[in-house]
Chimera marker file (.cmm) of the C-alpha trace (Angstrom):
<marker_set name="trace">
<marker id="1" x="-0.505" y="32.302" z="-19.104" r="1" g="1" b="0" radius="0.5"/>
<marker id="2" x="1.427" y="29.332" z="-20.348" r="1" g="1" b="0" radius="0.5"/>
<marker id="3" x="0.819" y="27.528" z="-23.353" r="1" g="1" b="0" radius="0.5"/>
<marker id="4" x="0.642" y="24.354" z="-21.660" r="1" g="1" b="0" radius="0.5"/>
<marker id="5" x="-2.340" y="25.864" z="-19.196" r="1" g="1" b="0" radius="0.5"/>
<marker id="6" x="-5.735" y="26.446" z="-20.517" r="1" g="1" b="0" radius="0.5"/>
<marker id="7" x="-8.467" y="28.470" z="-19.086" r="1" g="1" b="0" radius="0.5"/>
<marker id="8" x="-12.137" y="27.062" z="-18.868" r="1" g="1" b="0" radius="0.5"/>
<marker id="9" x="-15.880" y="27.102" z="-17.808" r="1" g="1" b="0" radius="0.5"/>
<marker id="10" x="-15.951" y="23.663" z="-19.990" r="1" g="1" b="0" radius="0.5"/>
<marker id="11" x="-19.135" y="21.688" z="-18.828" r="1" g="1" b="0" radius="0.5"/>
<marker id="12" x="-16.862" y="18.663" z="-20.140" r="1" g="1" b="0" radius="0.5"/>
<marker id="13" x="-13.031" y="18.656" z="-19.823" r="1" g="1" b="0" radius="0.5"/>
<marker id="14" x="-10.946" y="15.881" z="-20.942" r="1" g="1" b="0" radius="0.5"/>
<marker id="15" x="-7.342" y="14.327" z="-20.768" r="1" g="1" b="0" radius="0.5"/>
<marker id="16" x="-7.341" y="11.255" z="-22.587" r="1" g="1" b="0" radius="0.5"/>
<marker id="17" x="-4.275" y="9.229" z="-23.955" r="1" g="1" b="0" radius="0.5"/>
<marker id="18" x="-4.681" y="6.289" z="-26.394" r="1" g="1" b="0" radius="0.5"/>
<marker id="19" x="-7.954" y="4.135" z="-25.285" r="1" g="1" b="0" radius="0.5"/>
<marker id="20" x="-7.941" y="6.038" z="-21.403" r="1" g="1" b="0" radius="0.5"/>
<marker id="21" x="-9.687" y="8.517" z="-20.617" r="1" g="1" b="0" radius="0.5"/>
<marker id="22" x="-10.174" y="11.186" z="-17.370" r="1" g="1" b="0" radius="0.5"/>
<marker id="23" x="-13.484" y="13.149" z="-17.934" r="1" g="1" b="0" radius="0.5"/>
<marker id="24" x="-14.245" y="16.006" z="-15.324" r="1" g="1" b="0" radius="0.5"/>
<marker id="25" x="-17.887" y="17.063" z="-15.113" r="1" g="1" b="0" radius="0.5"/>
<marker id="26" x="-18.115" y="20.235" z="-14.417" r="1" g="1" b="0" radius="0.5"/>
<marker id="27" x="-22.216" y="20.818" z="-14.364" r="1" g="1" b="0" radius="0.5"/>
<marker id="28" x="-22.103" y="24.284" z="-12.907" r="1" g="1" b="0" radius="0.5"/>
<marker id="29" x="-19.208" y="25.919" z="-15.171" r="1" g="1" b="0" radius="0.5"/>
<marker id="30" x="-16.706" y="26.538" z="-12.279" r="1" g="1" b="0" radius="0.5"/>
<marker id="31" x="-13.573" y="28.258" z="-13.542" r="1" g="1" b="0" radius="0.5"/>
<marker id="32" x="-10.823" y="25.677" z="-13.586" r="1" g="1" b="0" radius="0.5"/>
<marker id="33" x="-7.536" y="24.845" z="-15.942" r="1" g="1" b="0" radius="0.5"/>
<marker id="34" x="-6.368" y="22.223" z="-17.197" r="1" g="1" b="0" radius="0.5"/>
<marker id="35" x="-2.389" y="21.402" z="-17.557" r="1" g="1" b="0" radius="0.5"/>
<marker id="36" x="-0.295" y="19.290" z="-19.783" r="1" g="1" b="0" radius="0.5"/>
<marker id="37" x="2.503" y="18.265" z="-17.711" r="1" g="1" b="0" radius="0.5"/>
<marker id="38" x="4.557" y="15.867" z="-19.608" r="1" g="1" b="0" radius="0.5"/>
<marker id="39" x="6.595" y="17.608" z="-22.214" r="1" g="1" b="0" radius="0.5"/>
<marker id="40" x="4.750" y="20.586" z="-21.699" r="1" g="1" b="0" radius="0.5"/>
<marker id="41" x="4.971" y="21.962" z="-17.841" r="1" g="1" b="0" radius="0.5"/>
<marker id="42" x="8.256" y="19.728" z="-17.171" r="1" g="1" b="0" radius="0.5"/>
<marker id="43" x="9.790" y="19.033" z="-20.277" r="1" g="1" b="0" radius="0.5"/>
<marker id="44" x="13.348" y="17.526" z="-18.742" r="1" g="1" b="0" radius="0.5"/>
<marker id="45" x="14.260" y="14.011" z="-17.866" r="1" g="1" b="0" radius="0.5"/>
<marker id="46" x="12.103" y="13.746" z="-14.375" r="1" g="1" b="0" radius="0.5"/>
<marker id="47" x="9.301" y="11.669" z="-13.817" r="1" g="1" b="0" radius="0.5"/>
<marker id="48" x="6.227" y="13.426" z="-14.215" r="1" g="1" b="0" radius="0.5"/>
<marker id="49" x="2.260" y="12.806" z="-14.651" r="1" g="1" b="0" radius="0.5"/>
<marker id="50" x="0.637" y="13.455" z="-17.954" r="1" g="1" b="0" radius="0.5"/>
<marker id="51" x="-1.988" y="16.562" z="-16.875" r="1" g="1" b="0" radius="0.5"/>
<marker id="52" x="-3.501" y="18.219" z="-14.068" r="1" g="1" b="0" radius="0.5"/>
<marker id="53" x="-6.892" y="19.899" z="-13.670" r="1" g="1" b="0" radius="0.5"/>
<marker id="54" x="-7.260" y="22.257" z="-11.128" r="1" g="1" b="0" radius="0.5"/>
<marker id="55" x="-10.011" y="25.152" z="-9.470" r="1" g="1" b="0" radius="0.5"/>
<marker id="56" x="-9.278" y="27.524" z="-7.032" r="1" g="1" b="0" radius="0.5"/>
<marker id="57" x="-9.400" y="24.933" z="-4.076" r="1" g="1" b="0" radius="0.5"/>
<marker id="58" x="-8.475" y="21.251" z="-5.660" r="1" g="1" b="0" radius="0.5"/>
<marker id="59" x="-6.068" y="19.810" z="-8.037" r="1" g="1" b="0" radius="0.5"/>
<marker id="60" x="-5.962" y="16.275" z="-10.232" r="1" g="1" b="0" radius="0.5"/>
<marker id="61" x="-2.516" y="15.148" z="-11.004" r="1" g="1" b="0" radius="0.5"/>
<marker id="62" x="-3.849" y="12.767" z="-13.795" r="1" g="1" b="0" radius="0.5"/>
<marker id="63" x="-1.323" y="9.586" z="-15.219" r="1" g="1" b="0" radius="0.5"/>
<marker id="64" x="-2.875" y="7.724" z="-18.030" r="1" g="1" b="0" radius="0.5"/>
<marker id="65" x="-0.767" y="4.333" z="-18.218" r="1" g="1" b="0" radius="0.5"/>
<marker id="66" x="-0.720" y="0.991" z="-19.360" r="1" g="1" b="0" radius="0.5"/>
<marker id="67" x="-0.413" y="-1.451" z="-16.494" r="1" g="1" b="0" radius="0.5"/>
<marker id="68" x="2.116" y="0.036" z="-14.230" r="1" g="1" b="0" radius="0.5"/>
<marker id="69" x="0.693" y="1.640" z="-11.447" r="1" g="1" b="0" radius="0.5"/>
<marker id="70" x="3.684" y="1.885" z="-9.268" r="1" g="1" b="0" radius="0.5"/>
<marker id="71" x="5.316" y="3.809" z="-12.020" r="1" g="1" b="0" radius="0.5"/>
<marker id="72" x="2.056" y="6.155" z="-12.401" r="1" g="1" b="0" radius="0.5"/>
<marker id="73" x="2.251" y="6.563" z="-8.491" r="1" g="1" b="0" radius="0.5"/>
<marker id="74" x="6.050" y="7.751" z="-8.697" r="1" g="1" b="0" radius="0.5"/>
<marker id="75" x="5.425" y="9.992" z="-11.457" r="1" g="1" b="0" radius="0.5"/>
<marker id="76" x="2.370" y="11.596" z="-9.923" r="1" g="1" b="0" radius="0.5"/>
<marker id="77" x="4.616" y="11.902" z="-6.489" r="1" g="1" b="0" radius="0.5"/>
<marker id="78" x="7.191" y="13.615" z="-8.737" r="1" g="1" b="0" radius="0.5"/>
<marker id="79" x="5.061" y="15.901" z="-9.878" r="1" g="1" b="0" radius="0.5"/>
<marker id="80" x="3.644" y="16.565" z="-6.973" r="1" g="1" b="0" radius="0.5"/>
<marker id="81" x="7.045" y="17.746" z="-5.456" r="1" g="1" b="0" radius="0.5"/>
<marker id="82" x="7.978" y="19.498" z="-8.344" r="1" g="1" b="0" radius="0.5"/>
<marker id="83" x="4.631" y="21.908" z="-8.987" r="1" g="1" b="0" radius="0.5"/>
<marker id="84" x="4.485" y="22.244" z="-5.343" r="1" g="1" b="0" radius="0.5"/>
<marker id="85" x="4.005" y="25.955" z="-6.038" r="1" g="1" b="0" radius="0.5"/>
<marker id="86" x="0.724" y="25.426" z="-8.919" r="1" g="1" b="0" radius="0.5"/>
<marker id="87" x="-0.734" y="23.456" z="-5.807" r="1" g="1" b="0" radius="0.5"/>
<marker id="88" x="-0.652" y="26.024" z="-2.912" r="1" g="1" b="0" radius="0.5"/>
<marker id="89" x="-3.802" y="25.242" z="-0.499" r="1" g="1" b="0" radius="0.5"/>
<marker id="90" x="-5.129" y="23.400" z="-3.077" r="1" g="1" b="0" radius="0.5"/>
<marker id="91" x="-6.562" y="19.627" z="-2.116" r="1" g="1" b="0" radius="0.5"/>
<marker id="92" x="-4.985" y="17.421" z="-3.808" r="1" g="1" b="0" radius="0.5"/>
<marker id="93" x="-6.346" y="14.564" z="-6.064" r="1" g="1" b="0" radius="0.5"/>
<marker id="94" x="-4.342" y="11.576" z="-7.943" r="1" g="1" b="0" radius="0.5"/>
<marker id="95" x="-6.044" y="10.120" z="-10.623" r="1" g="1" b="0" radius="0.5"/>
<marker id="96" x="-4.620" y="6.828" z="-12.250" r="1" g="1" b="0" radius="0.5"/>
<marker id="97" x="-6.084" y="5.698" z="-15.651" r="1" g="1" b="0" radius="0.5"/>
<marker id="98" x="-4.776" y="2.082" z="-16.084" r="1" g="1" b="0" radius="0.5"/>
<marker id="99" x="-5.197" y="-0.403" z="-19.082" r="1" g="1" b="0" radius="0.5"/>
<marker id="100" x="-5.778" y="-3.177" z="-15.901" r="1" g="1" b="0" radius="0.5"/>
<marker id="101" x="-5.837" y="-2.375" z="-12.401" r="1" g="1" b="0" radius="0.5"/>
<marker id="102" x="-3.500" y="-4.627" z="-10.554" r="1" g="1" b="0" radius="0.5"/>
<marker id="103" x="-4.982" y="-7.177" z="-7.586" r="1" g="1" b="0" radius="0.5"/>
<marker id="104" x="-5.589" y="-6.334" z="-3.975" r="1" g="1" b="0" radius="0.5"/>
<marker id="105" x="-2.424" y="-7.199" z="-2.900" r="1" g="1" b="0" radius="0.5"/>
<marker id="106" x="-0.557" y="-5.258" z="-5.701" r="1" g="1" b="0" radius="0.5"/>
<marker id="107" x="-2.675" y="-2.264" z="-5.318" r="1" g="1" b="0" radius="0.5"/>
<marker id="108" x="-1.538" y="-1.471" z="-2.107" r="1" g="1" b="0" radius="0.5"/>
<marker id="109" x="1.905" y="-1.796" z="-3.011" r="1" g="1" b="0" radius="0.5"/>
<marker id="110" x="1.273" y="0.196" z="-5.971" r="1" g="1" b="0" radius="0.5"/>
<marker id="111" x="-0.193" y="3.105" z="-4.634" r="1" g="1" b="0" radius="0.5"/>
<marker id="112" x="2.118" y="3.127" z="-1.664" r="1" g="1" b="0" radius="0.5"/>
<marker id="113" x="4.161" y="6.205" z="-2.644" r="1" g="1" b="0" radius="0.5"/>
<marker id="114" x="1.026" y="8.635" z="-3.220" r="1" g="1" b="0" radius="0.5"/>
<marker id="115" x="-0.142" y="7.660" z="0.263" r="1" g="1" b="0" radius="0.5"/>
<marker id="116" x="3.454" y="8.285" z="1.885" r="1" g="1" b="0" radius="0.5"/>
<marker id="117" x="3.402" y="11.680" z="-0.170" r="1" g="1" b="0" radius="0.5"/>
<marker id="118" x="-0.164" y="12.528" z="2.030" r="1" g="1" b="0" radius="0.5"/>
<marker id="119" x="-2.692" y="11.555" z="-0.574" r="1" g="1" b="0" radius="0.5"/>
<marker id="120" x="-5.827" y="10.732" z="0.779" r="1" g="1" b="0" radius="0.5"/>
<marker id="121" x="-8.274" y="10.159" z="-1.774" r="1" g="1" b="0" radius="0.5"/>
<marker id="122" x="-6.708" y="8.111" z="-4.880" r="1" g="1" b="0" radius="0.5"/>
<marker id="123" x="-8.980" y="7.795" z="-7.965" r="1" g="1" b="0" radius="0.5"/>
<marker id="124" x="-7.667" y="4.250" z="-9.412" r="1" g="1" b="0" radius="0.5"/>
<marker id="125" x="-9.551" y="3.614" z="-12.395" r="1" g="1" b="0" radius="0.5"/>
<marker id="126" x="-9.476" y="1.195" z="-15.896" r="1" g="1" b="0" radius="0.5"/>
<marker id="127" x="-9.889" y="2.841" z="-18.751" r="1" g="1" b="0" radius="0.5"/>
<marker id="128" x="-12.239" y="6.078" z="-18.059" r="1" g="1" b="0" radius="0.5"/>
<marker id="129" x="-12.125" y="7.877" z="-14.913" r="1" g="1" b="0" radius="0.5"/>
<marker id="130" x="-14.970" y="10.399" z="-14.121" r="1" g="1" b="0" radius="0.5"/>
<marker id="131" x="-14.800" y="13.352" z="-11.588" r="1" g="1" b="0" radius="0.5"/>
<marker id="132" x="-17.530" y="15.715" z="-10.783" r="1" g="1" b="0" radius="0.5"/>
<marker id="133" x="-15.674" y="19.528" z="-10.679" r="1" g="1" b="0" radius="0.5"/>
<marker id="134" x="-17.767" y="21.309" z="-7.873" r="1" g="1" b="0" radius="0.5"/>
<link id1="1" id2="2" r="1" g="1" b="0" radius="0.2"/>
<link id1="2" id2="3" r="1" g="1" b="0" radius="0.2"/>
<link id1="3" id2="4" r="1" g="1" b="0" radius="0.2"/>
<link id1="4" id2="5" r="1" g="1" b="0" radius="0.2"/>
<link id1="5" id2="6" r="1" g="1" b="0" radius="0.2"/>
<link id1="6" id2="7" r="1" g="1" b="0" radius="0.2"/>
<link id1="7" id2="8" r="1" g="1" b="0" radius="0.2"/>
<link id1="8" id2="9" r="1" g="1" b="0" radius="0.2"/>
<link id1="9" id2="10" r="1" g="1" b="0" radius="0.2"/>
<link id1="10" id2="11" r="1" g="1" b="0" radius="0.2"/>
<link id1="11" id2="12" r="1" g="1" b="0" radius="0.2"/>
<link id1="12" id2="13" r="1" g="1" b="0" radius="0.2"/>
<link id1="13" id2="14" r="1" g="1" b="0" radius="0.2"/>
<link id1="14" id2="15" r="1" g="1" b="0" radius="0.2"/>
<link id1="15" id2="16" r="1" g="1" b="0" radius="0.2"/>
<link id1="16" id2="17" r="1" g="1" b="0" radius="0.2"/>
<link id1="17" id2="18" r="1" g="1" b="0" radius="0.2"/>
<link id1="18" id2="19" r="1" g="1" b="0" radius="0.2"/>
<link id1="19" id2="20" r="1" g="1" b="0" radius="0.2"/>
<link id1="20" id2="21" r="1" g="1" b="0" radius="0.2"/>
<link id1="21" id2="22" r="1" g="1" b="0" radius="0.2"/>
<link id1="22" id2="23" r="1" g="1" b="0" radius="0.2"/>
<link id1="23" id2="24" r="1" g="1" b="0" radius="0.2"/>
<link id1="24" id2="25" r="1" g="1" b="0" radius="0.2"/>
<link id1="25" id2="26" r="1" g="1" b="0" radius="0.2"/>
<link id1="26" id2="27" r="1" g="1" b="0" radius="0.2"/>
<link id1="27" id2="28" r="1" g="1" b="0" radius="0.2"/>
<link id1="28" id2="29" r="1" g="1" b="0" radius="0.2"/>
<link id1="29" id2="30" r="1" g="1" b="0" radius="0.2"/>
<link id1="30" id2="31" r="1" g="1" b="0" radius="0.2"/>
<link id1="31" id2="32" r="1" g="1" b="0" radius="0.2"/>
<link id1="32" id2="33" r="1" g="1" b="0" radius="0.2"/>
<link id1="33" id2="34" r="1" g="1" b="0" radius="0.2"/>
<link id1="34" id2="35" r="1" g="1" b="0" radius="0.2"/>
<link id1="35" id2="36" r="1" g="1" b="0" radius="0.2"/>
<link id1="36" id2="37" r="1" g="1" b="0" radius="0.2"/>
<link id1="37" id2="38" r="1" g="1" b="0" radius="0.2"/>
<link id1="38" id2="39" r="1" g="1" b="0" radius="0.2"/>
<link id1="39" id2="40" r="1" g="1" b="0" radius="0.2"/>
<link id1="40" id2="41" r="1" g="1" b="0" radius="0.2"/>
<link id1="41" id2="42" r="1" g="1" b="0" radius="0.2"/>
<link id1="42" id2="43" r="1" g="1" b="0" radius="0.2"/>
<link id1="43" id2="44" r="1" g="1" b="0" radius="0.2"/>
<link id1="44" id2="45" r="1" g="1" b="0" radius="0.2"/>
<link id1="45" id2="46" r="1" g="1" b="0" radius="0.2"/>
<link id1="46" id2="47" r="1" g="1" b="0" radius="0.2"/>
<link id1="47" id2="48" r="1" g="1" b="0" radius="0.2"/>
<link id1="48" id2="49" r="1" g="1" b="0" radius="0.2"/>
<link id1="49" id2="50" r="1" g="1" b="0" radius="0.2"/>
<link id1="50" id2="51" r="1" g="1" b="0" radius="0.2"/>
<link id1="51" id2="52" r="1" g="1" b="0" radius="0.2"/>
<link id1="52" id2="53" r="1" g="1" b="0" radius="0.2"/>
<link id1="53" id2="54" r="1" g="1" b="0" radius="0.2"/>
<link id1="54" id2="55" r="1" g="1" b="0" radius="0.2"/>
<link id1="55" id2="56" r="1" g="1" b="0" radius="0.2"/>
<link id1="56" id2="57" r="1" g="1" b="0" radius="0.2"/>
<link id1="57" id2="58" r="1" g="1" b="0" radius="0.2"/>
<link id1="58" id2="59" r="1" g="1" b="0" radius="0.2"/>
<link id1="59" id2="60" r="1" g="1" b="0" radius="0.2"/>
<link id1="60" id2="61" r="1" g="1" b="0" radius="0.2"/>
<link id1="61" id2="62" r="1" g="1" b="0" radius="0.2"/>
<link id1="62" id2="63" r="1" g="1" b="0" radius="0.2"/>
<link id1="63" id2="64" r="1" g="1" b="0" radius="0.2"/>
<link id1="64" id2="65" r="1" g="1" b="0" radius="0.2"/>
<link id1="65" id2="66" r="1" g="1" b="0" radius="0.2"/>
<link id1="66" id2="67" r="1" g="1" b="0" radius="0.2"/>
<link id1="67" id2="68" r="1" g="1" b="0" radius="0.2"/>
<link id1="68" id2="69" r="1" g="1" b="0" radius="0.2"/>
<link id1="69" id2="70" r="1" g="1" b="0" radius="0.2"/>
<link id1="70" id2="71" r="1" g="1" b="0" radius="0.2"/>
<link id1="71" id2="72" r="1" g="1" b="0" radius="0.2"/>
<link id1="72" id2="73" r="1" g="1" b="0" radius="0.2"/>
<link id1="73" id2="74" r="1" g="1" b="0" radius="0.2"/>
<link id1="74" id2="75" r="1" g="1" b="0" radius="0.2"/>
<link id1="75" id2="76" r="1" g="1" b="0" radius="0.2"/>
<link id1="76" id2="77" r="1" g="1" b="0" radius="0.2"/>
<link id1="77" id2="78" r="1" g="1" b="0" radius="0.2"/>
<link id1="78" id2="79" r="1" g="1" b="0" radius="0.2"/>
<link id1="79" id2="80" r="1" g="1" b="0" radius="0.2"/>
<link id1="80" id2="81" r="1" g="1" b="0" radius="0.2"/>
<link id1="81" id2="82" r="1" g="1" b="0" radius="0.2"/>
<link id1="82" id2="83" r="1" g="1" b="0" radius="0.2"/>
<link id1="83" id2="84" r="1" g="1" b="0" radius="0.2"/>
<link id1="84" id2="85" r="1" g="1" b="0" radius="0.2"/>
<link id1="85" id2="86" r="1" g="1" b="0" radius="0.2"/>
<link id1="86" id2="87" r="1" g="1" b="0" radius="0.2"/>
<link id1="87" id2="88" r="1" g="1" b="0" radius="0.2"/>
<link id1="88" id2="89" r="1" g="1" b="0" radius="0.2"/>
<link id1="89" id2="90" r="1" g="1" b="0" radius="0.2"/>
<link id1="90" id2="91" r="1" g="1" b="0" radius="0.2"/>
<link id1="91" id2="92" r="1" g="1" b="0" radius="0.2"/>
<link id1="92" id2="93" r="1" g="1" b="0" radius="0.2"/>
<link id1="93" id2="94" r="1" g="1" b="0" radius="0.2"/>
<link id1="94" id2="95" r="1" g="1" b="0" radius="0.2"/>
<link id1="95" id2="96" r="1" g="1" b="0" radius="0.2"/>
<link id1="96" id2="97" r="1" g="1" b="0" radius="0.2"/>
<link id1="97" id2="98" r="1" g="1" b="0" radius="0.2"/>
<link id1="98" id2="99" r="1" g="1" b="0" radius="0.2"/>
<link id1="99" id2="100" r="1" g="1" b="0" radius="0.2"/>
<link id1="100" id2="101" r="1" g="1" b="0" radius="0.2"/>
<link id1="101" id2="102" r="1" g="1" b="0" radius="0.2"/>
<link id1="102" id2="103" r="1" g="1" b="0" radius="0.2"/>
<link id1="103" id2="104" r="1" g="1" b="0" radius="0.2"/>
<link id1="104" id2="105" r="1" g="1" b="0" radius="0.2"/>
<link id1="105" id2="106" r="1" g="1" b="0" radius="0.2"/>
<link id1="106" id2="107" r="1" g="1" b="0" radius="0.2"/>
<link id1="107" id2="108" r="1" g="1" b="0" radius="0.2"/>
<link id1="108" id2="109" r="1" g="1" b="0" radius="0.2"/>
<link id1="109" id2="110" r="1" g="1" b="0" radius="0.2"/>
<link id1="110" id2="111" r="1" g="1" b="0" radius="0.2"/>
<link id1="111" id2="112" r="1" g="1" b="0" radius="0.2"/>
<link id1="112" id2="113" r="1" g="1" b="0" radius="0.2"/>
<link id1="113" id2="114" r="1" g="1" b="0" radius="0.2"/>
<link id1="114" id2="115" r="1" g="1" b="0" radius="0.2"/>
<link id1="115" id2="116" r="1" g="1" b="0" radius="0.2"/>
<link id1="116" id2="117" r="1" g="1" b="0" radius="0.2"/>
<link id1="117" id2="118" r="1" g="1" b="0" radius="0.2"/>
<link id1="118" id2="119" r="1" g="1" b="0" radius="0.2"/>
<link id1="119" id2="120" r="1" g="1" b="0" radius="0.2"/>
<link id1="120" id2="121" r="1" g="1" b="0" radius="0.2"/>
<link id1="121" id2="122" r="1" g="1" b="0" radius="0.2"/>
<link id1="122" id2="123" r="1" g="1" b="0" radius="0.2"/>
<link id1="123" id2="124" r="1" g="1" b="0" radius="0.2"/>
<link id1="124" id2="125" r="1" g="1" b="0" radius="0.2"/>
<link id1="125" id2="126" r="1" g="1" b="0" radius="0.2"/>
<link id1="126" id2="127" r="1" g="1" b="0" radius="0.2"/>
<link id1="127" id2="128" r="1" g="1" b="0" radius="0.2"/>
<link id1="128" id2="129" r="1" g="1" b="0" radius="0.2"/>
<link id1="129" id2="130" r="1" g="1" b="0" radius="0.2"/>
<link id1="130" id2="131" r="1" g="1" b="0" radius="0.2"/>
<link id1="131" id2="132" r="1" g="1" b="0" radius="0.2"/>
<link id1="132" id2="133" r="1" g="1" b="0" radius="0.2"/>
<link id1="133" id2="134" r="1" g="1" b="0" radius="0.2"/>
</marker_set>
């Protein structure tokens, strides 16, 4: 296994960045790794997300960023295309941790590209972000 992949029956895992935070509960101990992506997984020049969590059928692309959600949304995308292979069958999850979450009108705009990329569910939150691993 990588270095950048970590094993775990964690009832608490975190990525956190600075003053944001993703938490995943995980209350009954379900296998499930967690991923540094940026400088880790891809290490080159491309846009990429900071982590991903994943169990045997879902996966969490996680960006923690300031204010820029578009730019979180391209990365994730990015991502997306290039770990197309960690995904497989996998449902997949973006999670944006944002130091303020931009307007209505902005948001839509803003998480445009993970909905043109097929992402249903989008977790936009400020600061902490909390998923339930089941």
């Amino acid at each position: 296994m990588s270095k950048c992949i970590v094993d775990s029956t964690d009832k608490v895992t975190i990525c956190e960045q600075l003053d944001k935070k993703a938490r995943f509960i995980n209350k009954a101990s379900v296998r499930h790794q967690k991923g540094v992506v940026d400088n880790c997984l891809i290490s080159d020049h491309r846009e990429r997300c900071d982590y991903f969590v994943r169990t045997i059928s879902d996966i969490w692309f996680v960006e923690l960023k300031g204010r820029d959600v578009l730019k979180a949304s391209n990365q994730i995308v990015s991502t997306i295309l290039h770990l197309k292979s960690e995904i497989g069958t996998r449902n997949v999850t973006p999670v944006i941790v944002s130091s303020k979450c931009p307007s209505g009108v902005n948001q839509t705009k803003d998480l445009a590209p993970l909905k043109r990329a097929g992402c249903k569910d989008i977790v936009l939150r400020t600061r902490l972000a909390e998923i339930v691993i089941s």
